[in-house]
C-alpha positions in Angstrom: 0.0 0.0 0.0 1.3 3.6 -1.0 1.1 6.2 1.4 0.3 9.6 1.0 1.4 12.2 3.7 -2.3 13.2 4.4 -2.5 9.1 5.1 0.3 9.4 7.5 -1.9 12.2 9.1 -5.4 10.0 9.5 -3.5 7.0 10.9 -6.2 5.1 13.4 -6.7 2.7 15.9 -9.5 0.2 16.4 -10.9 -2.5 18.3 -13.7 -4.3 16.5 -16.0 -7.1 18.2 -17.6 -8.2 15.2 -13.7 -9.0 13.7 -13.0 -10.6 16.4 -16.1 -12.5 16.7 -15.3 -13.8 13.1 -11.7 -14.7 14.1 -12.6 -16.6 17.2 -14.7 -18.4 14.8 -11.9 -19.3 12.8 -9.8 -20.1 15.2 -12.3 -22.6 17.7 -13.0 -24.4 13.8 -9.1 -25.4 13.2 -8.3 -25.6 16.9 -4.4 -27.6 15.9 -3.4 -23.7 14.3 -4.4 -22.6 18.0 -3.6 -24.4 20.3 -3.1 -21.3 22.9 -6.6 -20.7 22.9 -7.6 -24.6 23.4 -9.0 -23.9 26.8 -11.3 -21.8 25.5 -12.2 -23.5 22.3 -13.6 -26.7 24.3 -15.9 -24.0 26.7 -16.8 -21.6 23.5 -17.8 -24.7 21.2 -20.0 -26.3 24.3 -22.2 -23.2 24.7 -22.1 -21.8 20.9 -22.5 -25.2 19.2 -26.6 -24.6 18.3 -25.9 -20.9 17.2 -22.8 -21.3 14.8 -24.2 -24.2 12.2 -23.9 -22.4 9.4 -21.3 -20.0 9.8 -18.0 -22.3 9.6 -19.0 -23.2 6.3 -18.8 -19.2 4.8 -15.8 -18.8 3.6 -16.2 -15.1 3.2 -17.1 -13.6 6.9 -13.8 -11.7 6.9 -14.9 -9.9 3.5 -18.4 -9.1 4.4 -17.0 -7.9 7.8 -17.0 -4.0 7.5 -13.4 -2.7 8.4 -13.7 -1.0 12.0 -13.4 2.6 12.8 -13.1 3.5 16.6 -11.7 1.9 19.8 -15.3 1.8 21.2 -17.2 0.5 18.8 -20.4 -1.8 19.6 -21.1 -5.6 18.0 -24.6 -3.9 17.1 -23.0 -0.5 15.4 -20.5 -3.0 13.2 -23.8 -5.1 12.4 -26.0 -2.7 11.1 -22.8 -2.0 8.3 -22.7 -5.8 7.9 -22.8 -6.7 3.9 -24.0 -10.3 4.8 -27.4 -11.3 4.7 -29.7 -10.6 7.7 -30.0 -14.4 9.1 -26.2 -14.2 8.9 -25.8 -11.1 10.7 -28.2 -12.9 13.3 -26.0 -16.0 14.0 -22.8 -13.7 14.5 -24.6 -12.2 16.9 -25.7 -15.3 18.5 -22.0 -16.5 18.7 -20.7 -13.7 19.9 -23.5 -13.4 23.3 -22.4 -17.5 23.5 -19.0 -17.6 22.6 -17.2 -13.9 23.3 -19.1 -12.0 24.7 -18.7 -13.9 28.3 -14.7 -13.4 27.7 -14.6 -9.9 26.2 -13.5 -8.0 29.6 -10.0 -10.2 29.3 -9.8 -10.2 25.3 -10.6 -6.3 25.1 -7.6 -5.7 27.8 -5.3 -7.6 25.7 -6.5 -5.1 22.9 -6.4 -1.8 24.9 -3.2 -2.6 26.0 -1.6 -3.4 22.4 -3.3 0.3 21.5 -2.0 1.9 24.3 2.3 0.5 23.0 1.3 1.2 19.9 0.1 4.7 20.4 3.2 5.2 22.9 5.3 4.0 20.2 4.2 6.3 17.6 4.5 9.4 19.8 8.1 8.4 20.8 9.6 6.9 17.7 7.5 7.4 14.6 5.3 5.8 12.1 7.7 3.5 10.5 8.7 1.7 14.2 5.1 1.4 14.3 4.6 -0.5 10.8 8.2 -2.1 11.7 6.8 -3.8 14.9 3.2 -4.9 13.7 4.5 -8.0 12.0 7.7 -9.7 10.9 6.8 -10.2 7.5 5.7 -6.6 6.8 8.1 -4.1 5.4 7.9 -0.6 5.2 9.8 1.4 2.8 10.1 4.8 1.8 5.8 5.1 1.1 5.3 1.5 0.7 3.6 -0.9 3.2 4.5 -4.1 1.7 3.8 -8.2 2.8 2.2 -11.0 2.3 -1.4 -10.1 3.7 -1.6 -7.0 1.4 -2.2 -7.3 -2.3 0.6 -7.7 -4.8 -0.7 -4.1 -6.4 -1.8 -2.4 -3.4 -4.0 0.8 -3.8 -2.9 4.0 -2.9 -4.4 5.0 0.2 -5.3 8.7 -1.2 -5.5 10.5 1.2 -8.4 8.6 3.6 -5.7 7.3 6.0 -5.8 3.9 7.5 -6.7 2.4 10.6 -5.0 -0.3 12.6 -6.6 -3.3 14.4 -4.8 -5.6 17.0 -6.6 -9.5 16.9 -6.0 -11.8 19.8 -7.2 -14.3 17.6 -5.4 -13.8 14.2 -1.8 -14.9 13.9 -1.5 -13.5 10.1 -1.9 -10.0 9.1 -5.2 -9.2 6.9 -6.2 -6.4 4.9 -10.0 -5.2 5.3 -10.4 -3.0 2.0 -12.1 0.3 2.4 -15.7 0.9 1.0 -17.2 3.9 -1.1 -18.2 6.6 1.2 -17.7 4.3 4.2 -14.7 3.8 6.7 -11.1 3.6 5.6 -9.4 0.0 4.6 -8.1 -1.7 7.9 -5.1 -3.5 8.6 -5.8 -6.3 11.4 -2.5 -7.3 12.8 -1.6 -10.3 16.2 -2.0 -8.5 19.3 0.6 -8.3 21.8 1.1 -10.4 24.6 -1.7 -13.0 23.8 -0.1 -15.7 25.7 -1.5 -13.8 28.8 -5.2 -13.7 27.9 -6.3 -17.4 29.5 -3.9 -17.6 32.2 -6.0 -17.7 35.8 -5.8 -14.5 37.8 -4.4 -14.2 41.1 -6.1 -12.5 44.2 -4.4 -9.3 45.6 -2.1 -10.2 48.1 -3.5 -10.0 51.9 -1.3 -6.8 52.7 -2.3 -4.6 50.1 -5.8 -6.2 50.6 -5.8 -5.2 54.1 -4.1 -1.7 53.0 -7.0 -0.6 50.3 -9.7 -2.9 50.6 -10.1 -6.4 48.5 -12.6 -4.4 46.2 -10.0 -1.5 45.4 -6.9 -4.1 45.1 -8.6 -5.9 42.7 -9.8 -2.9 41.0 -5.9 -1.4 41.0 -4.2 -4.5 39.8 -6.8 -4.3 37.0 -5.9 -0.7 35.4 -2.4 -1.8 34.7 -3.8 -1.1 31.1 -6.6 1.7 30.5 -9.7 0.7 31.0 -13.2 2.2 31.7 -15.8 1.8 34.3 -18.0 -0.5 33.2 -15.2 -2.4 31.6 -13.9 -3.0 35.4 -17.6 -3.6 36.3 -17.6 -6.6 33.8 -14.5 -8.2 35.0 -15.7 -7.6 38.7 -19.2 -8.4 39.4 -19.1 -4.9 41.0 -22.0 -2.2 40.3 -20.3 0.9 37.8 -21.6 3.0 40.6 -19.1 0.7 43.5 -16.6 1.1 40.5 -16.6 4.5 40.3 -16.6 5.2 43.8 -13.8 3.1 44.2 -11.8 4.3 41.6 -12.5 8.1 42.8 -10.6 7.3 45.9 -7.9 5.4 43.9 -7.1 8.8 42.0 -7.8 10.9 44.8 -4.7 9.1 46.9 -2.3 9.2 43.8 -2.7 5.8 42.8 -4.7 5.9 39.3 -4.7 8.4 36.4 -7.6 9.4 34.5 -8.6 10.3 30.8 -11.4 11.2 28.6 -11.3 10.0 25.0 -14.9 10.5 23.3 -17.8 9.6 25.1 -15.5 7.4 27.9 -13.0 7.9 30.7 -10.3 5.3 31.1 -8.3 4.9 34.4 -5.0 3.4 34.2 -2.7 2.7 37.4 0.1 5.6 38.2 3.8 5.0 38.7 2.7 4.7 42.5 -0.1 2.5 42.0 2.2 0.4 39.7 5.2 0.5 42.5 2.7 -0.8 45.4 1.3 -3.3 43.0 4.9 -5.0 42.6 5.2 -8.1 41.8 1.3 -8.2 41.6 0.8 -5.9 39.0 -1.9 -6.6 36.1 -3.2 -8.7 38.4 -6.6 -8.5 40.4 -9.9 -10.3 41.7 -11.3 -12.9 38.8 -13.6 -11.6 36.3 -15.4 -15.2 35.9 -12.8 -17.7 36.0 -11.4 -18.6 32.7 -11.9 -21.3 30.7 -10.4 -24.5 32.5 -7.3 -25.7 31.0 -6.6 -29.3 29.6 
């Protein structure tokens, strides 16, 4: 792909349920390619069996999939763009409330925290580390994206930008053209740190427990990467109003940092927070337990 400078300008990121909804379809249909997600393939394929009949038999999802646009994007937003027919749209919905949705709290902060590198790494060293470090077989020279996930003759870009989207369920790089009038094409690229996303969860240990409260332990050693209210309310079983609270006296006492992008605030964890986490940190009371291993 050719870049223009006004591309260089309109760079994105995204997270995008319904890609990832079609990956983890994929991925639980040729479980020997995945074997890190095996503990959840056996739990995903129990409870999603009568909802996804027909859909490892399209071979197309990934084309009909509109590319994403935002980090906060909805299933039901990305749905109503869906090119696929309606009973179609209706199963990946049903697989995703079976199959994803229950896990989404642990694969979304896998996703947040790739975005949050990848944005760190553009605003220290520049748009090429960032291309550099998305894949080893991509290349990027001069104004050319080039591997083998992007077409031979790749278009040039003019001018629309192009937005970026980490998969914890893709191990290849894929290109989600653009559409007339619609969002820019969308390079999904393997997420970071993937081999994290089933491993069980500790509890906080019983001194900083005692210190903060088991409630706002858990809630610290979970903002280790940005996350939102009801994101933490998800993982924790706690109310967004007990979240909130909690997190007000987090930020009050020094030990969370927060900031607004759109229509949500994220917290993440301060240097303090981080330094009395220690050895715990990133890690925090259960969301539901995840899938059991073999």
């Amino acid at each position: 792909m050719r870049f223009g400078v006004d591309d260089l300008a309109q760079l994105r990121f995204a997270v995008s349920p319904l890609w990832e909804s079609v990956a983890a379809l994929r991925a639980s249909a040729d479980p020997g390619r995945h074997a890190l997600h095996l503990p959840w393939i056996k739990t995903a394929l129990t409870v999603g069996r009568e909802r996804t009949g027909l859909l490892p038999h399209l071979p197309d999802l990934e084309v009909l999939a509109p590319p994403p646009r935002c980090p906060l994007a909805e299933i039901e937003e990305e749905l109503a763009l869906f090119a696929g027919p309606p009973d179609l749209a209706e199963a990946l919905l049903g697989w995703w409330a079976a199959g994803v949705r229950p896990y989404w709290p642990r694969i979304r902060a896998v996703l947040e925290a790739d975005l949050a590198y990848r944005t760190r790494q553009l605003t220290e060293d520049g748009i090429q580390e960032v291309f550099a470090h998305l894949h080893p077989s991509l290349r990027w020279a001069e104004d050319r994206l080039t591997g083998p996930g992007l077409p031979a003759r790749g278009p040039a870009l003019d001018g629309g930008g192009i937005t970026l989207a980490p998969s914890a369920f893709t191990t290849r790089c894929v290109l989600l053209p653009g559409r007339p009038s619609g969002p820019p094409p969308c390079l999904v690229y393997p997420a970071r740190a993937v081999g994290t996303l089933w491993e069980r969860r500790a509890e906080p240990e019983d001194g900083l427990a005692r210190l903060l409260g088991r409630s706002r332990a858990g809630l610290l050693g979970r903002t280790s990467t940005p996350t939102t209210t009801t994101g933490l309310a998800l993982q924790t079983g706690l109310s967004v109003g007990a979240v909130s609270q909690h997190l007000a006296v987090l930020r009050d006492a020094g030990l969370v940092t927060s900031h607004r992008y759109r229509r949500e605030v994220y917290y993440r964890a301060s240097e303090l927070g981080r330094a009395l986490l220690g050895r715990t940190a990133a890690q925090g009371l259960s969301d539901p337990d995840p899938p059991n291993k073999p």
